[in-house]
N, C-alpha and C positions, 0 to 999 in steps of 0.2 A: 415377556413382551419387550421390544426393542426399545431404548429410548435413545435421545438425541439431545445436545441443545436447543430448548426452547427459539430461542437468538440473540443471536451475538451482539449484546446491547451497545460496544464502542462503534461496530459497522455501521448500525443502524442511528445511531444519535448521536455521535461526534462529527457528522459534518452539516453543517446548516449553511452553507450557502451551496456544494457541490449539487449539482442538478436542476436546482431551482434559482430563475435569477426575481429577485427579491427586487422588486425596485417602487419608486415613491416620489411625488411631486414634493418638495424639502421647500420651494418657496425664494431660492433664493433670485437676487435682480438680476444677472447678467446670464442667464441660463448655464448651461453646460452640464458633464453630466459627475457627479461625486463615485469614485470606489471603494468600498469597505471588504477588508475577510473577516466577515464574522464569525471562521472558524479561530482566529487568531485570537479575537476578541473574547471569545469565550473561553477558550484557552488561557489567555493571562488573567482572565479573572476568577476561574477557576469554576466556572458555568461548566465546565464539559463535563467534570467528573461528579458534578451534583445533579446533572441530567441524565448520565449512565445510572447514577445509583437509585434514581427514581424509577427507571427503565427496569431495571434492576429488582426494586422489589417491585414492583407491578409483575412481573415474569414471573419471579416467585411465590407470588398468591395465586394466579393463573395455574403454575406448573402442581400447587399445594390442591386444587380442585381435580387437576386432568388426575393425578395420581389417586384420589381417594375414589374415582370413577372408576379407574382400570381396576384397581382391588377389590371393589365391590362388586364390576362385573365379570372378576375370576370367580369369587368366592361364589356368586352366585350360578352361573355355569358349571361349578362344581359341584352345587348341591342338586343341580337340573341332573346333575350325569349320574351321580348315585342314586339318583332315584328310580331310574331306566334297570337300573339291574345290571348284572353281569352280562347278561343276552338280551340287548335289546332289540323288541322288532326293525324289522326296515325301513318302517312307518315311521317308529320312533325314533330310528338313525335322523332318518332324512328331517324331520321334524327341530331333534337336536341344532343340528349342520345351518338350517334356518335359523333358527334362535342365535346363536353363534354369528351368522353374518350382520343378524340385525344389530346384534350389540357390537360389533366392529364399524358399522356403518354410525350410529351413534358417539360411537367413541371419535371418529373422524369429525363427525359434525362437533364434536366439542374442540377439539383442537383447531378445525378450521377459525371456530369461535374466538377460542384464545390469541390466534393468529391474529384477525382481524383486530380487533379489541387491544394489542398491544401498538397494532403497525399508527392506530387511530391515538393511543396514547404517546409514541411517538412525532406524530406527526402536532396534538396539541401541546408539548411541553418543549417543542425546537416553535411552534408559533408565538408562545409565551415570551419565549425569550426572545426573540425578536421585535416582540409588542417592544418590550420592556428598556429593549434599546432603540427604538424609534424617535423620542423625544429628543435624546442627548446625538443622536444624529444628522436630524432634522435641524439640528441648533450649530453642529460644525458648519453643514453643508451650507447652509444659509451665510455664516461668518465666513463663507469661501464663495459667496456670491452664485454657487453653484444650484441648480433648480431640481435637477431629480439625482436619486441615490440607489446604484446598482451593487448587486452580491459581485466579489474579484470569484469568476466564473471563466475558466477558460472554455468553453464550450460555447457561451455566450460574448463574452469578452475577449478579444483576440488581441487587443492592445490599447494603452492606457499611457497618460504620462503620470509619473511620479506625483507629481504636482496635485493632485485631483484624487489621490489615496488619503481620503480620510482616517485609517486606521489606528494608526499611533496616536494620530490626537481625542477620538472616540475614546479608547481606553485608558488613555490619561483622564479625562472628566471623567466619564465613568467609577474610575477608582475614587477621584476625589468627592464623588456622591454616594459612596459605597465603601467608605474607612474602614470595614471590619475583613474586605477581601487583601489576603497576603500579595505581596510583590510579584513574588512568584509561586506559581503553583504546579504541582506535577498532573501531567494528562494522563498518569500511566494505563494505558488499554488494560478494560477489564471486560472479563466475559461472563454473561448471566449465568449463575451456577443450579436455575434452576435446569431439568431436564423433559426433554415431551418426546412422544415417540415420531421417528422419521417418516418422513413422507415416503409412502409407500411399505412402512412397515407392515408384517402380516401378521395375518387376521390371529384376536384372538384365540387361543386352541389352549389343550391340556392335554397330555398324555392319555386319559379318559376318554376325552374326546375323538382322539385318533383311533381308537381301539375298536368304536362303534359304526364306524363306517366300512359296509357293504357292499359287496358288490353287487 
């Protein structure tokens, strides 16, 4: 059986403001509006690489279930097929050839599973972290008279003055409320090591299996 990587846990989790603009009433008196990258933020605090490896093992308990699936529904396809005999009926072919789709179709429903189930763990451990820096944001933006606070989104944001980037001072507080996070910290991209089989990979079979089918 084919496998693949699970997914690529720095594509999927190292960017938390790309595609989504993240924005919030901050409260402050002269309106305007605040911008943060809180890919940056997470990056100098060293958030990126402790939410890849959370990603990370979530994938690999996921990929530790799909894998003891696919082996058990070898093993057991295997024992369907020797018990058919050397000549099995047509009946019995065709019978096989079913049982064989249903457990590939199965097997798909468990990885679509796994899919879904990580993209959702994803999606709550980058809203986490953004919970978490909401307060220490809300408290620049306001000390800069500014009322709401958007993700630095080029897709939503097309231009900004300097002035009104909160970011450098977000993760100055931030550090200074979080003493035990290093200066600096490395982002090195890392990818989930566990493995699932590809989309569109084909169906369960055995050599056994091949043998019994008739014309």
């Amino acid at each position: 059986m084919k496998k693949s990587n699970l997914m690529l846990g720095a594509a999927l989790v190292a960017a938390f403001g790309a595609g989504l603009a993240w924005s919030f009433v901050a409260g402050g008196s002269q309106g305007g509006v605040a911008v943060i990258d809180l890919d940056r933020v997470a990056h100098e605090l060293g958030k990126d690489v402790e939410i890849v490896n959370s990603f990370q093992s979530q994938a690999g308990a996921l990929q530790q279930q799909l894998n003891a699936a696919q082996q058990k529904a070898a093993q057991e396809l295997k024992q369907i097929r020797a018990g058919l005999g050397e000549t099995p009926s047509e009946e019995d072919a065709k019978k096989f050839l079913l049982t064989q789709q249903t457990v590939q179709v199965n097997l798909n429903k468990m990885r679509n599973q796994a899919g879904a189930m990580l993209t959702q763990h994803r999606q709550q451990i980058v809203s986490d972290f953004r919970e978490s820096t909401k307060p220490i944001v809300s408290e620049v933006a306001r000390d800069k008279g500014l009322a709401t606070v958007m993700t630095r989104n080029d897709a939503v944001v097309f231009a900004y003055d300097d002035a009104v980037d909160i970011t450098d001072e977000v993760i100055a507080r931030l550090r200074a409320t979080m003493p035990q996070i290093a200066e600096s910290t490395s982002s090195a991209v890392q990818q989930v090591s566990a493995e699932q089989p590809a989309d569109g990979a084909a169906p369960v079979t055995t050599a056994a299996a091949e043998e019994i089918v008739t014309e």
